[in-house]
C-alpha positions as CSV (number, residue, x, y, z in Angstrom):
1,X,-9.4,-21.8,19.1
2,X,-11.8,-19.4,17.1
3,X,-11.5,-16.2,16.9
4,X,-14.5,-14.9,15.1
5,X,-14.6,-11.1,15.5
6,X,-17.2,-9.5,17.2
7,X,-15.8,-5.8,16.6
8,X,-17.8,-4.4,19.4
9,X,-14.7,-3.8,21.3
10,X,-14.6,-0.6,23.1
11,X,-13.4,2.6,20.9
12,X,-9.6,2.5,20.3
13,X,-7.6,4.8,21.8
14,X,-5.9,5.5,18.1
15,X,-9.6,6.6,17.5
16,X,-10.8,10.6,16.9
17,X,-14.8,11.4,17.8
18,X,-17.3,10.5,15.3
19,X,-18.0,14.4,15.5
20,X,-14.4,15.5,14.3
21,X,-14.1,13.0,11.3
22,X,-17.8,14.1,10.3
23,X,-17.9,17.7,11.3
24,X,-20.2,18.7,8.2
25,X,-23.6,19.7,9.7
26,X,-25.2,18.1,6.5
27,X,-24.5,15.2,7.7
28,X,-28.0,13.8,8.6
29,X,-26.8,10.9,10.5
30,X,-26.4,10.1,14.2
31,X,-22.7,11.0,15.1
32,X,-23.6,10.1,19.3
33,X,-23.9,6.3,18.2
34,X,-21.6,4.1,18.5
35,X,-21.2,2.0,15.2
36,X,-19.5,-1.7,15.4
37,X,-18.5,-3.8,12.5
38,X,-20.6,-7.1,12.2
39,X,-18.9,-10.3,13.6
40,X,-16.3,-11.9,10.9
41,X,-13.2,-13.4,10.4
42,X,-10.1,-11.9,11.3
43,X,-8.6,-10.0,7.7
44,X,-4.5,-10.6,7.8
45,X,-4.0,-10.9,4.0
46,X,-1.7,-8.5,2.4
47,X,-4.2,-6.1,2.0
48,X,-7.0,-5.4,2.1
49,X,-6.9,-5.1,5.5
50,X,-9.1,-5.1,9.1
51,X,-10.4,-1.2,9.0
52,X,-11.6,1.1,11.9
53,X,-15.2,1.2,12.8
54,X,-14.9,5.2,11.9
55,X,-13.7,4.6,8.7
56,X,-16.2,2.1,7.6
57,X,-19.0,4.1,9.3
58,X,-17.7,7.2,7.2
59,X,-17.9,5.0,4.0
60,X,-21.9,4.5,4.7
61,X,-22.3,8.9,4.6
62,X,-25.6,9.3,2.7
63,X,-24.9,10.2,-0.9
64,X,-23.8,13.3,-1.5
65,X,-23.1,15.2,-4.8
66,X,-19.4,15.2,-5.5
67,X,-19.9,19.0,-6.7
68,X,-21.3,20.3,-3.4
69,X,-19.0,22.8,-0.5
70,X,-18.9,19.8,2.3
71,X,-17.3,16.9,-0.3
72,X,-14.7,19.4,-1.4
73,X,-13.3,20.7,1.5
74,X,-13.2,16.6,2.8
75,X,-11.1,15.9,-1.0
76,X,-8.7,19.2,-0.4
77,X,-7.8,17.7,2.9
78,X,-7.7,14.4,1.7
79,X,-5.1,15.7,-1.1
80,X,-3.0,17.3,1.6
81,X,-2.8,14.9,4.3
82,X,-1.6,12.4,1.4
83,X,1.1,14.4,0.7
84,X,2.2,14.8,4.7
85,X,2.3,10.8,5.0
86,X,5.0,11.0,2.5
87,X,6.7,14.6,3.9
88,X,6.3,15.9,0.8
89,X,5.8,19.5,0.4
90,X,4.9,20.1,-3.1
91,X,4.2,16.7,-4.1
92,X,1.0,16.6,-6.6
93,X,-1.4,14.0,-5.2
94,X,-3.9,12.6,-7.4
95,X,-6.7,10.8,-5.9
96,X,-8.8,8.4,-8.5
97,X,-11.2,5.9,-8.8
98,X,-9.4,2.7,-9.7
99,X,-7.2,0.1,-7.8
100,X,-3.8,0.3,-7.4
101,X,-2.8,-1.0,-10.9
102,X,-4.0,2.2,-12.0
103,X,-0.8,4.0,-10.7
104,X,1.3,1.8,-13.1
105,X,-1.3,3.1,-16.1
106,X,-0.3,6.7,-15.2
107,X,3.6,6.0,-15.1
108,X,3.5,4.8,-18.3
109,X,1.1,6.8,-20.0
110,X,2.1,10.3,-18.6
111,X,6.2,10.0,-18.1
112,X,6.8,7.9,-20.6
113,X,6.8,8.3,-24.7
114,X,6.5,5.5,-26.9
115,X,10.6,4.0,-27.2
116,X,11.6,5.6,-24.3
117,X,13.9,3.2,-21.7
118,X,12.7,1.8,-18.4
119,X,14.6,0.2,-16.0
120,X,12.7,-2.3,-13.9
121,X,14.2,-3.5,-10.8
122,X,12.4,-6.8,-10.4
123,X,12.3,-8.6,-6.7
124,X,8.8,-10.3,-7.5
125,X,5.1,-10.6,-9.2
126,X,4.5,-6.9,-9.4
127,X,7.6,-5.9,-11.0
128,X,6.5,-8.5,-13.8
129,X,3.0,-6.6,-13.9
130,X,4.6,-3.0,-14.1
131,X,7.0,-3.6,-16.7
132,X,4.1,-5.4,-18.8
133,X,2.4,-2.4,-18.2
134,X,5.1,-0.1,-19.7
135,X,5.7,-2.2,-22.5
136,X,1.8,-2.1,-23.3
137,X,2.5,1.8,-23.8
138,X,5.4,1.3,-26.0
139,X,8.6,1.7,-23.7
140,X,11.8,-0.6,-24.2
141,X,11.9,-2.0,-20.8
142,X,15.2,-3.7,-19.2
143,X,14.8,-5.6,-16.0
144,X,17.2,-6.3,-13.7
145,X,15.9,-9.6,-11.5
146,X,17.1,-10.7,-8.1
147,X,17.1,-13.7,-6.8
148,X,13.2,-15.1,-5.3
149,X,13.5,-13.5,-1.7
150,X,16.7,-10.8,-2.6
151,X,16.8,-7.1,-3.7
152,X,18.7,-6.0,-7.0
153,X,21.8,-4.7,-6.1
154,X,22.8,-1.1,-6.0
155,X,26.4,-1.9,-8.0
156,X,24.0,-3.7,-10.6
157,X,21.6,0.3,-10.9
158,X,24.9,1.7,-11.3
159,X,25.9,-0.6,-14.3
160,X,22.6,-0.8,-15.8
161,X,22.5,3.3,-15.8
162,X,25.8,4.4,-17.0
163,X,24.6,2.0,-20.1
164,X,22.0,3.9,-21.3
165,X,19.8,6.7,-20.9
166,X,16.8,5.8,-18.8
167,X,13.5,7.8,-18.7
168,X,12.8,6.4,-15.4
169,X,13.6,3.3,-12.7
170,X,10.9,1.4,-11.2
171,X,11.2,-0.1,-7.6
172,X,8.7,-1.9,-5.2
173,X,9.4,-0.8,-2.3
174,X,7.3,-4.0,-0.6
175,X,6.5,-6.8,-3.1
176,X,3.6,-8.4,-1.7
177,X,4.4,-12.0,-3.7
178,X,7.7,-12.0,-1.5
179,X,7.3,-9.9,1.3
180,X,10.5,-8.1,0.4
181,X,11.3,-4.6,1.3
182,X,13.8,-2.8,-0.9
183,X,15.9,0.3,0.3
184,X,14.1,2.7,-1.8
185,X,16.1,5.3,-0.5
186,X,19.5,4.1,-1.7
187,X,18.0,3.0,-4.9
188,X,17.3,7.1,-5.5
189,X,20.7,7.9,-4.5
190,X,22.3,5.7,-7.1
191,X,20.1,7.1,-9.8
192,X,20.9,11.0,-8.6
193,X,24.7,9.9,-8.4
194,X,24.2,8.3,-11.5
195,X,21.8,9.8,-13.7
196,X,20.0,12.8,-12.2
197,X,17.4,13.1,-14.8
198,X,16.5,9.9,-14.6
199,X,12.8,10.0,-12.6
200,X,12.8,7.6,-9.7
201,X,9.0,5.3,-9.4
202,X,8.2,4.1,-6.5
203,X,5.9,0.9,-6.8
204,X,4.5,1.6,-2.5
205,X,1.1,-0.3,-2.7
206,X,2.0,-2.2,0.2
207,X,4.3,0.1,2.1
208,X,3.0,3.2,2.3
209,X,2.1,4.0,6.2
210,X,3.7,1.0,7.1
211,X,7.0,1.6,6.0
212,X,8.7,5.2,6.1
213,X,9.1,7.0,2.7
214,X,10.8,10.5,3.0
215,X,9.9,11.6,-0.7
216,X,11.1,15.0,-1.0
217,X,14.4,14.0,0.9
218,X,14.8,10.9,-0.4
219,X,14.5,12.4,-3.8
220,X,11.5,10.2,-4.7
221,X,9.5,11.0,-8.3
222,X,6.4,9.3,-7.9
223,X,5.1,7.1,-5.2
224,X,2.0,4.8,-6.4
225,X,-0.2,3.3,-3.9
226,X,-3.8,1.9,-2.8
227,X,-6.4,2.6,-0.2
228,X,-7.2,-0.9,1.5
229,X,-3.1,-1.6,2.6
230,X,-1.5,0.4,4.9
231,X,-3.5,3.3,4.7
232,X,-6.7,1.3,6.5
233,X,-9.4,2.5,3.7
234,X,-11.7,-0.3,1.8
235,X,-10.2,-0.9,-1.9
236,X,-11.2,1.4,-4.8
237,X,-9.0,4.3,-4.2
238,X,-6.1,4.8,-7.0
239,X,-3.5,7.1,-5.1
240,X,-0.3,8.2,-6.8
241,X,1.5,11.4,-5.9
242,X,4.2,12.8,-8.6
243,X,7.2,15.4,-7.8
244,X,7.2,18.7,-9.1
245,X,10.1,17.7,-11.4
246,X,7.6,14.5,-12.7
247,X,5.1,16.8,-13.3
248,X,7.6,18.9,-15.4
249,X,8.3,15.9,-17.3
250,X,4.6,15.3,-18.2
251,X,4.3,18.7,-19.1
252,X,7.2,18.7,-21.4
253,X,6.5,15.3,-23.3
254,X,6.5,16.0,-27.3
255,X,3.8,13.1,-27.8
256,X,0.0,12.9,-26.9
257,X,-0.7,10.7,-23.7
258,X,-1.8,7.4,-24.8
259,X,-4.5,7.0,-22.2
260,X,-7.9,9.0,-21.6
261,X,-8.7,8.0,-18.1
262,X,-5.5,7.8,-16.9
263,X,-4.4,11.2,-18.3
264,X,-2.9,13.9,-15.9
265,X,-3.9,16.3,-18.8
266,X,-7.2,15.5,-17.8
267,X,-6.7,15.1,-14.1
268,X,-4.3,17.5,-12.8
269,X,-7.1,20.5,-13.4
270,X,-9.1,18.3,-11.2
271,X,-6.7,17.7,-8.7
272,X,-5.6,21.7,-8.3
273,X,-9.5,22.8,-8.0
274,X,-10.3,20.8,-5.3
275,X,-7.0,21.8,-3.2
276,X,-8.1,25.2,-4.1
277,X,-11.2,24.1,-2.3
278,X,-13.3,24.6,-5.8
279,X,-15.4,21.7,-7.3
280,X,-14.1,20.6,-10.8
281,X,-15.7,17.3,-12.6
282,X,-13.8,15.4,-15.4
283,X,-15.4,11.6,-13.9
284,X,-17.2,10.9,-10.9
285,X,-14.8,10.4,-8.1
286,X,-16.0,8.2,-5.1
287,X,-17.5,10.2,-2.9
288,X,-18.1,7.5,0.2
289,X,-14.5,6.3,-0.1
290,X,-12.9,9.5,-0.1
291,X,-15.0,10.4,3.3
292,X,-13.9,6.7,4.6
293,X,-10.1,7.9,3.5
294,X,-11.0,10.9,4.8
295,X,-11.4,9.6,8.2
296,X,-8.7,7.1,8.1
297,X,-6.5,9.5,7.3
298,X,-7.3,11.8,10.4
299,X,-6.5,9.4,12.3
300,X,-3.5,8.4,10.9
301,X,-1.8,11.6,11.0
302,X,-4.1,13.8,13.7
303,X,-4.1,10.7,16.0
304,X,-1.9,10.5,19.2
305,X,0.5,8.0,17.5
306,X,2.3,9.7,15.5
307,X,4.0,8.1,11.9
308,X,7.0,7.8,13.5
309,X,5.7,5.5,16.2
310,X,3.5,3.9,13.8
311,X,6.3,2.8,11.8
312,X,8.0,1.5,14.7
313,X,4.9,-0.4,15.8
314,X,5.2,-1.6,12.5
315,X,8.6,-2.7,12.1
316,X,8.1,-4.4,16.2
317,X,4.8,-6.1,15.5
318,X,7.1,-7.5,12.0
319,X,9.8,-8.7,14.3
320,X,8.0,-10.4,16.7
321,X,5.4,-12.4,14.5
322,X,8.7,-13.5,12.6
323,X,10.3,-14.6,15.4
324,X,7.0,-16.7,16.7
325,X,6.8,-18.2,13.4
326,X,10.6,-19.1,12.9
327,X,10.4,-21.1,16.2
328,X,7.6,-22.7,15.6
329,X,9.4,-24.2,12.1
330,X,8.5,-21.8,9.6
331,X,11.0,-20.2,7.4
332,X,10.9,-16.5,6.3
333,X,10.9,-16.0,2.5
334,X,13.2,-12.9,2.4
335,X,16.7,-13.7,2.7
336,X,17.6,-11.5,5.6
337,X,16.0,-9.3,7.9
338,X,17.4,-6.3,6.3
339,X,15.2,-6.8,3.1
340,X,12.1,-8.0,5.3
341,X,8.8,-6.3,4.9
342,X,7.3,-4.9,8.2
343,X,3.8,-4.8,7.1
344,X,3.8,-8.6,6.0
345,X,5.4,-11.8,6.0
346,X,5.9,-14.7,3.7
347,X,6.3,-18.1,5.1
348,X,7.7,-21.1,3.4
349,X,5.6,-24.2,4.6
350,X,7.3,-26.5,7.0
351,X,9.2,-29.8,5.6
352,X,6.5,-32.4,5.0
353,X,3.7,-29.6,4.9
354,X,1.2,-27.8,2.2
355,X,-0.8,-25.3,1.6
356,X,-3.7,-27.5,2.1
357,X,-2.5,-28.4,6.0
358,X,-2.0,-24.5,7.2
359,X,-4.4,-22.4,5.2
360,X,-7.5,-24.3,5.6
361,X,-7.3,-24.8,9.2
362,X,-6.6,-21.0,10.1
363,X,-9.8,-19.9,8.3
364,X,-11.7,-22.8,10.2
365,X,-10.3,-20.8,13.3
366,X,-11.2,-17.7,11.6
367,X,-7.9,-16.5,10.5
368,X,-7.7,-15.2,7.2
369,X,-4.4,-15.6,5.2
370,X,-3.3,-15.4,1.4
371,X,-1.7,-18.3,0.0
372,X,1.6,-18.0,-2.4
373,X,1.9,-15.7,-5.4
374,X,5.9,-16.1,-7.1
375,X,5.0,-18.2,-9.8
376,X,8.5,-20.0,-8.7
377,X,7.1,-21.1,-5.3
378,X,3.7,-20.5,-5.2
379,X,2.8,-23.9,-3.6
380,X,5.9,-23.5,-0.8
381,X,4.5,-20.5,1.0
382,X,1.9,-18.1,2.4
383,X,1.7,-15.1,3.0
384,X,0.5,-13.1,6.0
385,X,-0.3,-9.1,6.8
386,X,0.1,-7.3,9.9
387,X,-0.7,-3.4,8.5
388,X,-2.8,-0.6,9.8
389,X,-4.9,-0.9,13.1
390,X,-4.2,-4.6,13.4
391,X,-0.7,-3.7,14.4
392,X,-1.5,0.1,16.2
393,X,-3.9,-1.1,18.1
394,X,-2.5,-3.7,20.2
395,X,-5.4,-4.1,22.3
396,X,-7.5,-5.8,19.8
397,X,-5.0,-8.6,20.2
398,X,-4.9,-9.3,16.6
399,X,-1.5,-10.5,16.3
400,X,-1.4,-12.5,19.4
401,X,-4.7,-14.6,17.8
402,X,-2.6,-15.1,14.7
403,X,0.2,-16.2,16.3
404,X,-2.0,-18.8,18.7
405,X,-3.7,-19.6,15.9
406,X,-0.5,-20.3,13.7
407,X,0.8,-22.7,16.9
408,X,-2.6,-24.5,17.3
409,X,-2.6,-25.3,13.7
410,X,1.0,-26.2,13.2
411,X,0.7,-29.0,16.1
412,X,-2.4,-30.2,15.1
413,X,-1.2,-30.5,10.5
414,X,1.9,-32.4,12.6
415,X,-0.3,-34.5,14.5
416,X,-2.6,-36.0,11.4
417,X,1.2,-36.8,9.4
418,X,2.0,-38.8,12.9
């Protein structure tokens, strides 16, 4: 079986006009042709992930000068239509060049003063990042660690809170080394039952617009994130978006921030000019990614599926690959399907089987997976995403060429141990 991508399929129903996503008239490029992605493997790694043909047409826009009327009016609405993926009203979205790690640089350098407490709620690799990224800014950090495929328990926050005072709680809401989802939501109510002025981080690289985040409801602080998961944009986009009572907290802090780029001193001027749909320069931002998140984002939220149904594509297209692959012999890396990601899955190898007999064969059939990350079981497991048009778009038949792929390779590793 190969499955080598030729993206010339017919335009995707989840698809707006080339003319809406590049409605500038100083666009001097043809928006009557029909752009297709070259031929190449299919992209199911945890991010980054298979993109529209809109979006990566509307990251080759010719250059254009961040300061000019068209680019501002495309970063105001790129600003708002962040915050409506996370039904925020007042959120403050900032929108930097920088991956996703950047998010945990502006946690600790803007809402946190050197000796202030942490709590990290630890379900994987990116928990161990972010809380080696608050200690590099010179906050006592406390983890509490679950078990390798588990979330921390809520009775555990509660303990861990009445303690001590805690500037703020970190939570992944998806670690992508485990492919487990936390309930972000009842982590925020323990911390508002608990300790109210306690700020609540969300860690959402690889949830947000795959997995539902109610952030003004679900009294939410921050929500960190990247462009190339969920949100179907190449990588280089740093996207964090901060509450009105995080901002407050920033404001208020009695020390300098201990960062330059990462400083909302710096970039929250930035951020209000261009929503004000006025230019404003403290560094170059990417102007071709921001048009490519531009149009992503369009269709995400001005397409006919709307995020509700998206998430339930999601969380179906989840279910269903899991099931494939637990019948074929695999064994799911979360311990229940409660704490289960819907825009990935971790596999533990068969017994008898390695890395080296599944993830070599599905790229020769031009399937492209990540191997393991927990340093605990890296060699035990891999790792597969299912995010963004792979999932919405069932017509592509992405997920029905993983799972063939996953059943061709699986009999033929079992034949050569025969």
């Amino acid at each position: 079986m190969n499955v080598l991508r030729n993206i010339s399929f017919k335009r995707s129903p989840l698809s707006l006009p080339f003319r809406s996503i590049f409605s500038s008239p100083a666009r001097n490029m043809s928006t009557e042709h029909k752009f297709v992605q070259a031929p190449h493997k299919l992209l199911v790694i945890p991010g980054p992930i298979e993109v529209t043909d809109e979006v990566l047409y509307a990251n080759a826009h010719p250059s254009m000068s961040h300061m000019s009327p068209a680019f501002v009016s495309v970063f105001r609405d790129c600003i708002r239509m962040t915050r409506n993926i996370l039904y925020s009203e007042d959120a403050q979205p900032f929108l930097i060049a920088g991956s996703g790690t950047l998010g945990w640089d502006q946690v600790s350098a803007n809402l946190l003063e050197p000796d202030e407490n942490a709590l990290v709620l630890n379900c994987g690799y990116f928990a161990d990042s972010f809380a080696d990224c608050l200690h590099t800014y010179g906050a006592k950090v406390d983890q509490l660690k679950a078990e390798v495929g588990g979330t921390v328990k809520e009775s555990d926050i509660e303990v861990a809170l009445k303690s001590k005072k805690y500037k703020l709680v970190t939570v992944t809401h998806v670690d992508t080394s485990t492919a487990v989802l936390s309930d972000i939501k009842g982590v925020a109510e323990v911390v508002r039952k608990v300790s109210p002025d306690t700020l609540v981080v969300v860690d959402a690289v690889c949830s947000v617009a795959s997995e539902e985040i109610q952030m003004d409801a679900w009294g939410i602080d921050v929500v960190l994130t990247a462009s190339q998961k969920g949100l179907g944009t190449p990588p280089g986009l740093s996207i964090l978006v901060a509450s009105q009572k995080a901002i407050k907290a920033f404001e208020n802090r009695s020390t300098p921030v201990r960062s330059y780029y990462a400083s909302w001193k710096k970039w929250l001027p930035i951020m209000k000019a261009y929503e004000g749909n006025t230019a404003a320069y403290f560094a170059t931002p990417p102007v071709n990614l921001i048009y490519a998140y531009h149009a992503s984002l369009s269709q995400i939220t001005q397409g006919p599926v709307s995020l509700e149904e998206r998430f339930k594509a999601h969380k179906d297209t989840s279910r269903r690959l899991k099931k494939a692959a637990e019948e074929l012999g695999f064994k799911g890396v979360p311990l229940s399907e409660e704490v289960s990601a819907n825009g990935m899955t971790a596999l533990y190898f068969p017994d008898g089987l390695v890395a080296s007999d599944i993830v070599p064969c599905l790229l020769k059939k031009d399937i492209v997976v990540a191997g393991g990350l927990h340093s605990s079981i890296k060699d035990k497991y891999f790792r597969i995403g299912h995010m963004g048009i792979s999932v919405v778009d069932s017509k592509r038949g992405d997920i029905d060429n993983v799972i063939n792929a996953l059943t061709e390779t699986l009999k033929e590793a079992k034949a050569t141990k025969a």
